[in-house]
C-alpha positions as a LaTeX table, in Angstrom:
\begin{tabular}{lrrr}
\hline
Residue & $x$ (\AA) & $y$ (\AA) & $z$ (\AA) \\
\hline
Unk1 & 0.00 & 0.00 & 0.00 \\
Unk2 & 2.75 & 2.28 & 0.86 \\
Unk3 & 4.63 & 1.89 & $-2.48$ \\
Unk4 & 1.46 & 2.61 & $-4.72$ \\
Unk5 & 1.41 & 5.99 & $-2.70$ \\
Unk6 & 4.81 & 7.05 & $-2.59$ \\
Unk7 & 4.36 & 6.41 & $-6.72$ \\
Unk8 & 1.83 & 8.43 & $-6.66$ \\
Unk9 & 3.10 & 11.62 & $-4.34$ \\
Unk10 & 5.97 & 11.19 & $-6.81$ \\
Unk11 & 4.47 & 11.14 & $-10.17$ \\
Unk12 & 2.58 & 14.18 & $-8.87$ \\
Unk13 & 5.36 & 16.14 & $-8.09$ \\
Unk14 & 6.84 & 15.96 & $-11.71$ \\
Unk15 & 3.31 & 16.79 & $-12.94$ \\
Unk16 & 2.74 & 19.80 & $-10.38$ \\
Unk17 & 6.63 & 20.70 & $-11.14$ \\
Unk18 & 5.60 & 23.24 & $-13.95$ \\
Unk19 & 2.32 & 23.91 & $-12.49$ \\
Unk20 & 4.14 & 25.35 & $-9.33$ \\
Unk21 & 5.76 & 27.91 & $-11.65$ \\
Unk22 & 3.49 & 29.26 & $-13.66$ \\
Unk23 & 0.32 & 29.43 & $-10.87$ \\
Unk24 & 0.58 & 32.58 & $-8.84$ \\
Unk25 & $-3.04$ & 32.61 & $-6.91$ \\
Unk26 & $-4.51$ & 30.18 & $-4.33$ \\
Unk27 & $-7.38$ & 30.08 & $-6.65$ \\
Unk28 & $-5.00$ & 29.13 & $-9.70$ \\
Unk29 & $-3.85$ & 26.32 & $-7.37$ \\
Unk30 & $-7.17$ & 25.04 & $-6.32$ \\
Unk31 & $-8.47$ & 23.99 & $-9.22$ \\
Unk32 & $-5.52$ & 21.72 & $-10.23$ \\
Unk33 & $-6.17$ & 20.04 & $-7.00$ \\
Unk34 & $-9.17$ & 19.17 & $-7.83$ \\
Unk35 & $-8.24$ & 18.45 & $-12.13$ \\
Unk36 & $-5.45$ & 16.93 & $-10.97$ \\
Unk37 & $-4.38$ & 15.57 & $-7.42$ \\
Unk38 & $-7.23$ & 14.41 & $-5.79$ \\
Unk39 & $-8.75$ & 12.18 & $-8.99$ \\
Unk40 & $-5.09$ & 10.41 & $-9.00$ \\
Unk41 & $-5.40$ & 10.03 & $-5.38$ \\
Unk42 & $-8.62$ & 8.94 & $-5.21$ \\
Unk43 & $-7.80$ & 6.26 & $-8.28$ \\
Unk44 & $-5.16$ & 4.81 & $-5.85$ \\
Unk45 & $-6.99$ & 4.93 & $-3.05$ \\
Unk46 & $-9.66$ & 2.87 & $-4.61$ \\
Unk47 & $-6.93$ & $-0.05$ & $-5.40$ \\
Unk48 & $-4.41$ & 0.66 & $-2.30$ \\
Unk49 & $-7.10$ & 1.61 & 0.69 \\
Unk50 & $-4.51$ & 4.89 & 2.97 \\
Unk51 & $-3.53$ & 4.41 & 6.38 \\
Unk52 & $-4.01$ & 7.38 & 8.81 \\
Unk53 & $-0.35$ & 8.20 & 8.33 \\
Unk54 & $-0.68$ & 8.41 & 4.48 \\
Unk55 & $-4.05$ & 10.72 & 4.78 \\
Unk56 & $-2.35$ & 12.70 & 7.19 \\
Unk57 & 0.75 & 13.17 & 4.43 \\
Unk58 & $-1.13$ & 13.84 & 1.51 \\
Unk59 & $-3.40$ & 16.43 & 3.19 \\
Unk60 & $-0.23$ & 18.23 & 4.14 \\
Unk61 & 1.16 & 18.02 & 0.81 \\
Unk62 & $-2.19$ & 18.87 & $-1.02$ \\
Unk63 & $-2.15$ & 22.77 & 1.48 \\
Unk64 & 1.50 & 22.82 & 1.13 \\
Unk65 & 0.45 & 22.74 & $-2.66$ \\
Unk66 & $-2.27$ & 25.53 & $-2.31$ \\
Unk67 & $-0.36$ & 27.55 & 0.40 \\
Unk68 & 3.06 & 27.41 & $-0.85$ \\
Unk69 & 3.16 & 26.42 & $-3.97$ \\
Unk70 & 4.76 & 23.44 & $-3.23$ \\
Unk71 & 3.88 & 19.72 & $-3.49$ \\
Unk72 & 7.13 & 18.58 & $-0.84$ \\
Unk73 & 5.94 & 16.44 & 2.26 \\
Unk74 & 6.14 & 18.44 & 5.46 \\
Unk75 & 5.45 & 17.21 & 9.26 \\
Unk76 & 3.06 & 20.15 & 9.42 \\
Unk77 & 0.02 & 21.29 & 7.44 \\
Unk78 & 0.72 & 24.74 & 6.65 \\
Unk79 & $-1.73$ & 27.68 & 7.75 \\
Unk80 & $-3.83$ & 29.52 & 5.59 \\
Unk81 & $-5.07$ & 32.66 & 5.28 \\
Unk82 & $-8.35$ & 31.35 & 5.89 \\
Unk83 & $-10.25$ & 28.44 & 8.13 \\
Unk84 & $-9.85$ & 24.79 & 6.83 \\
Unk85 & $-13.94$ & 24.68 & 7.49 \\
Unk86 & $-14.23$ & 28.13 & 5.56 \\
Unk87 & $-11.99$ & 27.04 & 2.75 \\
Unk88 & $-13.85$ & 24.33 & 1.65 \\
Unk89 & $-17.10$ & 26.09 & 0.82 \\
Unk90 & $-18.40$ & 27.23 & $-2.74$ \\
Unk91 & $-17.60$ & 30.50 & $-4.17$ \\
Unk92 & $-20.70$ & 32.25 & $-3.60$ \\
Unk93 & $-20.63$ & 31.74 & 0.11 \\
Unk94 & $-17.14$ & 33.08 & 0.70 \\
Unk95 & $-14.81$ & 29.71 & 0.24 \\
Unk96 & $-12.26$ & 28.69 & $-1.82$ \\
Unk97 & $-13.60$ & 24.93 & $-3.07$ \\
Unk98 & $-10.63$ & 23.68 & $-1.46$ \\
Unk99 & $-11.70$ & 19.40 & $-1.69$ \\
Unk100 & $-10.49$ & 17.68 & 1.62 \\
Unk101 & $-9.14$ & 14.46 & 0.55 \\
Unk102 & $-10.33$ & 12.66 & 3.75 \\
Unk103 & $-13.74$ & 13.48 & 2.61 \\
Unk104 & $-13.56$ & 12.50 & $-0.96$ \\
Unk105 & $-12.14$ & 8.89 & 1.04 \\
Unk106 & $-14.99$ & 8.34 & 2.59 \\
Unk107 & $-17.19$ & 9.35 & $-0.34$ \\
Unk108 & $-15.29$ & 7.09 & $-2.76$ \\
Unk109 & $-16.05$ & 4.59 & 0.25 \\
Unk110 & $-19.80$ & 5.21 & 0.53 \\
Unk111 & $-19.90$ & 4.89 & $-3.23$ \\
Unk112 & $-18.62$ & 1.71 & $-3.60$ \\
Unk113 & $-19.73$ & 0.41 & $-0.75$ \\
Unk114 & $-22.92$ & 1.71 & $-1.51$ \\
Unk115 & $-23.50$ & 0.48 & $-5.15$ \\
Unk116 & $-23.60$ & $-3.11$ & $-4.09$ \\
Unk117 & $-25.07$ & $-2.75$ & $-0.59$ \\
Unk118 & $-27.68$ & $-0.17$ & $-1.07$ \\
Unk119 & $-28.89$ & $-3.20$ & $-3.53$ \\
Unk120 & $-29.07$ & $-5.91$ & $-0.65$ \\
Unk121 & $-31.05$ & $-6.19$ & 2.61 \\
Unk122 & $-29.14$ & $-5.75$ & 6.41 \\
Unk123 & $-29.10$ & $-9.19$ & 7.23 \\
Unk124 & $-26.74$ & $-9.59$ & 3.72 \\
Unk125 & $-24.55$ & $-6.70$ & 4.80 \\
Unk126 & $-23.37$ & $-8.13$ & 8.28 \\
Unk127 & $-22.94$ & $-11.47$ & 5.89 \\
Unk128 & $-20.48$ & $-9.10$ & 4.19 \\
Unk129 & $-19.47$ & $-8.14$ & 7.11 \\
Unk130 & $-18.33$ & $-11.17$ & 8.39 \\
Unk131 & $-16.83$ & $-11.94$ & 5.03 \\
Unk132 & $-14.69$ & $-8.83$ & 5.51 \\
Unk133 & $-12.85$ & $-9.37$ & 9.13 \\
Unk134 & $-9.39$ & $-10.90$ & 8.87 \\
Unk135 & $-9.32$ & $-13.45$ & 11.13 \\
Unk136 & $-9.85$ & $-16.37$ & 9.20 \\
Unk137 & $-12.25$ & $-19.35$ & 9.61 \\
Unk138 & $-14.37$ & $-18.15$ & 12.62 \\
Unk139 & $-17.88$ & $-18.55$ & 13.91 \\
Unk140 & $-20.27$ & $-15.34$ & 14.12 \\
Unk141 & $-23.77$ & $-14.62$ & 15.24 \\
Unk142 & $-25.88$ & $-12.82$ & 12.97 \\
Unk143 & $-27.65$ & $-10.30$ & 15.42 \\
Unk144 & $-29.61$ & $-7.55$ & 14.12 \\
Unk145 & $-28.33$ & $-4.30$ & 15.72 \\
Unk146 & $-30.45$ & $-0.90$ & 16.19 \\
Unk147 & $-27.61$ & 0.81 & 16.10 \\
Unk148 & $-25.23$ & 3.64 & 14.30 \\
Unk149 & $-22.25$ & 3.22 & 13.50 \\
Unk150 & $-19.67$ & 6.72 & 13.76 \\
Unk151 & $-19.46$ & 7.70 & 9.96 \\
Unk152 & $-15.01$ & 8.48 & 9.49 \\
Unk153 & $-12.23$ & 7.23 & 8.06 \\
Unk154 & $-11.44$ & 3.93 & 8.74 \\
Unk155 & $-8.84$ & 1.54 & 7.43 \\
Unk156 & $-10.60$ & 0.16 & 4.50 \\
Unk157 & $-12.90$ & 0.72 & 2.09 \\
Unk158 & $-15.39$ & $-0.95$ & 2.94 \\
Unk159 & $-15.38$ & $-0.21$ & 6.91 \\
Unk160 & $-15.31$ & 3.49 & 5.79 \\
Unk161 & $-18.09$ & 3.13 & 3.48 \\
Unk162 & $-20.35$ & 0.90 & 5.45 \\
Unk163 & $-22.03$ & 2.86 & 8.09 \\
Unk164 & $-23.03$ & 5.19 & 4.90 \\
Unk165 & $-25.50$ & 2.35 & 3.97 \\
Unk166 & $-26.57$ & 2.28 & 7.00 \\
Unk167 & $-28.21$ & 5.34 & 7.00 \\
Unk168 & $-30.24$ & 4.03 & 4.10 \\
Unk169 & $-31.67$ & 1.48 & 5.92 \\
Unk170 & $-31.79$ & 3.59 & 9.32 \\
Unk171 & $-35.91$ & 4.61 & 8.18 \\
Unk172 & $-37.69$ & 6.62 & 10.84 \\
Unk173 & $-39.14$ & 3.80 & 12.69 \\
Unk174 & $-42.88$ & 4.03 & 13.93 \\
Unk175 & $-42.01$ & 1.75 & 16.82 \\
Unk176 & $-39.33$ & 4.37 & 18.16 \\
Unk177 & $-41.59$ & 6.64 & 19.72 \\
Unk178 & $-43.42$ & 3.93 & 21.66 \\
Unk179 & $-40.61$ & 2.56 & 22.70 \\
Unk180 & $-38.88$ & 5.29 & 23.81 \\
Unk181 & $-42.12$ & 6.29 & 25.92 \\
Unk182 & $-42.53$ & 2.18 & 27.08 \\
Unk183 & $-38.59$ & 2.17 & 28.30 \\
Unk184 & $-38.93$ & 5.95 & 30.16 \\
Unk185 & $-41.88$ & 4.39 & 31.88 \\
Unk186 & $-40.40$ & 1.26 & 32.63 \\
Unk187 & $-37.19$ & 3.13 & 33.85 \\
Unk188 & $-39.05$ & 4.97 & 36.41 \\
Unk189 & $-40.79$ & 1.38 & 37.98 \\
Unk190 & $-37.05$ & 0.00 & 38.55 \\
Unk191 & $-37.21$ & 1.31 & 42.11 \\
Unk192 & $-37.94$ & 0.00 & 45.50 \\
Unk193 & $-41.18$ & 1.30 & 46.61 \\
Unk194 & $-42.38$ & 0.36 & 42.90 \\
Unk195 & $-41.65$ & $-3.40$ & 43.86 \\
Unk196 & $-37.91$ & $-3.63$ & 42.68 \\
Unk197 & $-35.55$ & $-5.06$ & 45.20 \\
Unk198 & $-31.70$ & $-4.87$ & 44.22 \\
Unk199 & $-29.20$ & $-6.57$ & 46.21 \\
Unk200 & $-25.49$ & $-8.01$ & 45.75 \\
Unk201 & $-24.58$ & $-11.20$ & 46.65 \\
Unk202 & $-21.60$ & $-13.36$ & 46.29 \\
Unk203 & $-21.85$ & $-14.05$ & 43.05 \\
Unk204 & $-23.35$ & $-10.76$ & 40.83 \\
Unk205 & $-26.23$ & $-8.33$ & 41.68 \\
Unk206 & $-29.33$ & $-9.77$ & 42.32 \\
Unk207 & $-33.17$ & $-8.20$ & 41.04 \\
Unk208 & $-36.42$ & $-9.51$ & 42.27 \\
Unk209 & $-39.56$ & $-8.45$ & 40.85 \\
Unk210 & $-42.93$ & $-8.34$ & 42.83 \\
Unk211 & $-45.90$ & $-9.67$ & 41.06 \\
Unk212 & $-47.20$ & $-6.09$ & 39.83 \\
Unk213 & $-44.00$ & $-4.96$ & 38.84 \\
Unk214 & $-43.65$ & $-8.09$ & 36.57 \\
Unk215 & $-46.97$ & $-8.41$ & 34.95 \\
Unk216 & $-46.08$ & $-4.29$ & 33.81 \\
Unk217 & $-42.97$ & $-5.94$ & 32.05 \\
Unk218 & $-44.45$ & $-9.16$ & 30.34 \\
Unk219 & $-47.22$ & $-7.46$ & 29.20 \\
Unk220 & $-44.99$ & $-4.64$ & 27.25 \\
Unk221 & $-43.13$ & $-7.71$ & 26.30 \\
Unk222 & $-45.95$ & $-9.72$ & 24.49 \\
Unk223 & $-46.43$ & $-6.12$ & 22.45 \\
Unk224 & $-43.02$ & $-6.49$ & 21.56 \\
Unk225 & $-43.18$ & $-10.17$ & 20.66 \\
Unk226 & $-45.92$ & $-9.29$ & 18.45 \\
Unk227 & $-44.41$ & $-6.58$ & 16.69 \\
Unk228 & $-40.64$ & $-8.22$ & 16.18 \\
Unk229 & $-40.93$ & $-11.61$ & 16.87 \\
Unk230 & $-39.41$ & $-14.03$ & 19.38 \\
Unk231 & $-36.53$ & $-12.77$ & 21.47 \\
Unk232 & $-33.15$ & $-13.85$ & 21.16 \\
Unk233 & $-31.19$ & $-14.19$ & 24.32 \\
Unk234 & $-27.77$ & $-14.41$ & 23.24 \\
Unk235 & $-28.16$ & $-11.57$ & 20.25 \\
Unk236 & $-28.30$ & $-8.65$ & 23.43 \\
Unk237 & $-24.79$ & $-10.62$ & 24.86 \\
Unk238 & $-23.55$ & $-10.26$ & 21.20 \\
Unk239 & $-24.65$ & $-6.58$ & 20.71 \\
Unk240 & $-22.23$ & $-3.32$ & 20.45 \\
Unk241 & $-21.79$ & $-2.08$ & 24.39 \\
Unk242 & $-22.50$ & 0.99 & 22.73 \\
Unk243 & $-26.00$ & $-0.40$ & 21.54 \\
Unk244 & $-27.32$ & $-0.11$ & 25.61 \\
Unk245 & $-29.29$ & 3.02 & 26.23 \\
Unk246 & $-28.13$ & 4.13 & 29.37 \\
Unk247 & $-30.96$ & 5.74 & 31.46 \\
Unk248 & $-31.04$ & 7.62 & 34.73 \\
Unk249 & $-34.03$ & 6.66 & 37.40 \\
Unk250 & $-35.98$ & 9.44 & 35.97 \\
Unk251 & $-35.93$ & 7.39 & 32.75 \\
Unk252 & $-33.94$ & 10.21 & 30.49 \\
Unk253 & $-30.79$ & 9.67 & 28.61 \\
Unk254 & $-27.55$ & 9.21 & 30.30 \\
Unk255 & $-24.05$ & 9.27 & 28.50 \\
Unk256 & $-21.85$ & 6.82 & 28.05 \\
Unk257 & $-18.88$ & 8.96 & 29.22 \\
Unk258 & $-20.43$ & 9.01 & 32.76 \\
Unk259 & $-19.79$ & 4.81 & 32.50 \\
Unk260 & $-16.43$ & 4.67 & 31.43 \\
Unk261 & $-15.29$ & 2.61 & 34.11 \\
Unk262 & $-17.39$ & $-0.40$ & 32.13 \\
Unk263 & $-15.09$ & $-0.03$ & 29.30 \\
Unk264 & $-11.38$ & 0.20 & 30.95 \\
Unk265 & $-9.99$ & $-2.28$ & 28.23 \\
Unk266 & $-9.95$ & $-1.08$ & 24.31 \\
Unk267 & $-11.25$ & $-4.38$ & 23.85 \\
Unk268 & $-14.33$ & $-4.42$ & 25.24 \\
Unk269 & $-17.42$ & $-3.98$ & 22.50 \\
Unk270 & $-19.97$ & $-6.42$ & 23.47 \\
Unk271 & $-22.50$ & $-6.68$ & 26.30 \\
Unk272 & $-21.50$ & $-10.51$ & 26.80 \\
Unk273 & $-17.78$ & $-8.98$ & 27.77 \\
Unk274 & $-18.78$ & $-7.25$ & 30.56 \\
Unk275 & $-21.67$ & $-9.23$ & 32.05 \\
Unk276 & $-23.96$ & $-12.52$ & 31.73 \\
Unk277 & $-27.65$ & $-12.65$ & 32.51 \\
Unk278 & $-29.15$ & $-15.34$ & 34.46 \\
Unk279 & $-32.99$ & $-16.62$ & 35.41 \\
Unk280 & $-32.94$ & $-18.05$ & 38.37 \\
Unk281 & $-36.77$ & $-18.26$ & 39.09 \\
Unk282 & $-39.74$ & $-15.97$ & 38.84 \\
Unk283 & $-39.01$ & $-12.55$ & 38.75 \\
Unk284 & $-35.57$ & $-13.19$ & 40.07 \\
Unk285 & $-32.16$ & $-12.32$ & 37.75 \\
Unk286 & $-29.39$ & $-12.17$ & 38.52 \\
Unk287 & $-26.44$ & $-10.68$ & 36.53 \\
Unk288 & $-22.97$ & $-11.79$ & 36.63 \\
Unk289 & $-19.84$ & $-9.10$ & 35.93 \\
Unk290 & $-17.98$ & $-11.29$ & 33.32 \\
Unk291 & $-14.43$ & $-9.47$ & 33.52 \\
Unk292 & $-14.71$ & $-7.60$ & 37.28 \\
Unk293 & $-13.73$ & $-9.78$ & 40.43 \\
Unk294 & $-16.71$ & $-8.78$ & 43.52 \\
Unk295 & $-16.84$ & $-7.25$ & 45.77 \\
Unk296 & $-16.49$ & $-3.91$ & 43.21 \\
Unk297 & $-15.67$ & $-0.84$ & 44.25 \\
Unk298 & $-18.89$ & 1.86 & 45.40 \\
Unk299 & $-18.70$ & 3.93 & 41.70 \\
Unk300 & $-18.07$ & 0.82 & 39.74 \\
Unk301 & $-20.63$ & $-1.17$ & 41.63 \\
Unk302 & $-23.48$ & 1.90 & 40.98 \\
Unk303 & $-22.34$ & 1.99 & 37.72 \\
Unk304 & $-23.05$ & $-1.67$ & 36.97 \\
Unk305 & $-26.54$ & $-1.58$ & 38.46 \\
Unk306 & $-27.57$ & 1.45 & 36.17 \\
Unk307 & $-26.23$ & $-0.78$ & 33.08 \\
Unk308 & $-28.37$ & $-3.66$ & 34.25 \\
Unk309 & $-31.37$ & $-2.00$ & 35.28 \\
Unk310 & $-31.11$ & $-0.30$ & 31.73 \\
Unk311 & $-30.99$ & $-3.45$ & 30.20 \\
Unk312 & $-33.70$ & $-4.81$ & 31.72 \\
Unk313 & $-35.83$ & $-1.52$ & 30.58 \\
Unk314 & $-34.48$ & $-1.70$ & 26.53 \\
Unk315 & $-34.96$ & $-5.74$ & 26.94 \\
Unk316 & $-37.83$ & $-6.28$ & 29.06 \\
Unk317 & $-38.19$ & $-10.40$ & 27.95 \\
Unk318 & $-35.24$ & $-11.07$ & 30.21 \\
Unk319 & $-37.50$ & $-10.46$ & 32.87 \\
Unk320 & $-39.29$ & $-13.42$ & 31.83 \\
Unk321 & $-37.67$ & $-17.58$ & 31.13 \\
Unk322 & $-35.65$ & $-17.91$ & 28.41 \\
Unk323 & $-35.73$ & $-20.78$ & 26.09 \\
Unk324 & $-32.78$ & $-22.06$ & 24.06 \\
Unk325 & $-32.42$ & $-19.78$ & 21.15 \\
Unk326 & $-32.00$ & $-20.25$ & 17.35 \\
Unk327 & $-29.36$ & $-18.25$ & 15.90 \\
Unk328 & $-28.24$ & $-18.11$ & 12.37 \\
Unk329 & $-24.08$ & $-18.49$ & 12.52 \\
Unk330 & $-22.02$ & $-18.01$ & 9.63 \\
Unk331 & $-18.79$ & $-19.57$ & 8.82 \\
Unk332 & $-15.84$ & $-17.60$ & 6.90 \\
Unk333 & $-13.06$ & $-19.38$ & 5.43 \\
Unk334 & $-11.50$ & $-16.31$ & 3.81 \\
Unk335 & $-7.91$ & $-15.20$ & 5.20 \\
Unk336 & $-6.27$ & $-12.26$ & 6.41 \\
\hline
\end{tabular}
């Protein structure tokens, strides 16, 4: 990958070579970037996916270009005489139409990306995605995921690309509103005088459900059966961390920041890495940390109770017996 670019930065400085001497505005300048630089960049790129390092290069070079009339690689972007943000907008509105070549990466992502998976369904795209990791033969659960992924520049083509599509198949839901009422409400009944008794023992953190408090949650839980089907136990363990809607006891949003402490590895993405759910009779569950040794310490411990208590609002059928569950797997014999 690194060779293809290096060609490429050089090839483009014996093109630019003349162009550097004969250009004398910014304006001059900027539209040979975009004649010039950023379609051969973009034609590698398509073939020879960048590394951070290599963005980071050829933006320098591409404003060292504009600025200075100079195509050399240099540690440090050069300044303008105007904002980066301000640069890049059209004529009319005061810019320059100075192209960012991290953006036209992740459009020349989305677009290829796009054209093949805009034309499937989601359950074919995590196929692909599956197809895509590196690791080799490997087992993986097909879960369907509510969830957005960060749209940026990642390290290849497709990763960069594939949250795009997502956004095609993110359609306003007319389920979301309900549910986002149903778990506020449901929030709020996860205390005490409510019928919601909490308690750590040996083991993990224990919560039993009085009768009333239970019937509230299996009957929003037979809605929910009827509008998405049976539940699927170990698709929440297999979801993003990030998928978990943290909520307070007044049933708003809480962020993720204030839980950090539930993601002190890098590794960490899934629910199943940080606890386990168990039944252990009616309206009694009891959840296990997975990679924390008890007894935890007082933050850590509160912080783990909010994450279970808002998984028991977003997944209200683990209130309930679970059943054996039939997943779809997916085998990948493809290499690194």
């Amino acid at each position: 990958m690194r060779t293809a670019w290096d060609r490429a930065f050089k090839t483009l400085s014996v093109r630019l070579s003349l162009a550097q001497r004969k250009t004398n505005t910014v304006h001059q300048r900027v539209k040979l970037e975009s004649a010039i630089i950023i379609p051969k960049l973009l034609y590698v790129g398509r073939h020879a996916w960048p590394s951070q390092d290599v963005v980071t290069e050829a933006d320098n070079r591409i404003k060292n270009f504009i600025w200075r009339s100079s195509f050399a690689r240099t540690d440090r972007a050069p300044a303008g005489w105007v904002g980066a943000a301000i640069a890049g907008l059209p004529d009319n509105l005061g810019g320059l139409v100075i192209p960012c070549i991290k953006t036209e990466l992740m459009a020349l992502g989305t677009h290829k990306v796009g054209k093949w998976a805009l034309a499937e369904n989601p359950l074919t795209q995590m196929i692909g995605d599956i197809l895509q990791l590196p690791h080799g033969l490997h087992n993986c659960a097909l879960v369907p995921r509510h969830c957005k992924i960060p749209c940026k520049l990642r390290k290849s083509i497709w990763e960069t690309g594939r949250p795009w599509t997502e956004l095609h198949w993110a359609q306003d839901n007319p389920h979301d509103e309900e549910q986002e009422g149903a778990e506020q409400s449901l929030r709020r009944l996860l205390k005490l005088r409510y019928g919601l008794r909490t308690t750590w023992q040996a083991d993990g953190l224990s919560c039993n459900f009085n009768s009333r408090l239970k019937e509230q949650f299996q009957d929003w839980t037979r809605k929910r059966t009827a509008n998405r089907g049976k539940f699927s136990y170990r698709a929440v363990l297999e979801l993003p961390l990030q998928a978990i809607r943290i909520r307070t006891a007044t049933g708003d949003r809480a962020s993720w920041a204030t839980s950090a402490s539930l993601q002190a590895r890098s590794t960490v993405d899934k629910v199943g890495e940080v606890l386990s759910v168990h039944y252990v009779g009616s309206g009694n569950i009891l959840f296990l940390p997975t990679r924390s040794t008890l007894p935890l310490p007082s933050r850590a411990a509160h912080q783990f109770r909010e994450l279970c208590l808002s998984i028991l609002t977003q997944f209200p059928e683990l209130v309930t017996k679970r059943h054996d569950d039939d997943h779809l797997t997916g085998d990948s014999p493809i290499g690194g």
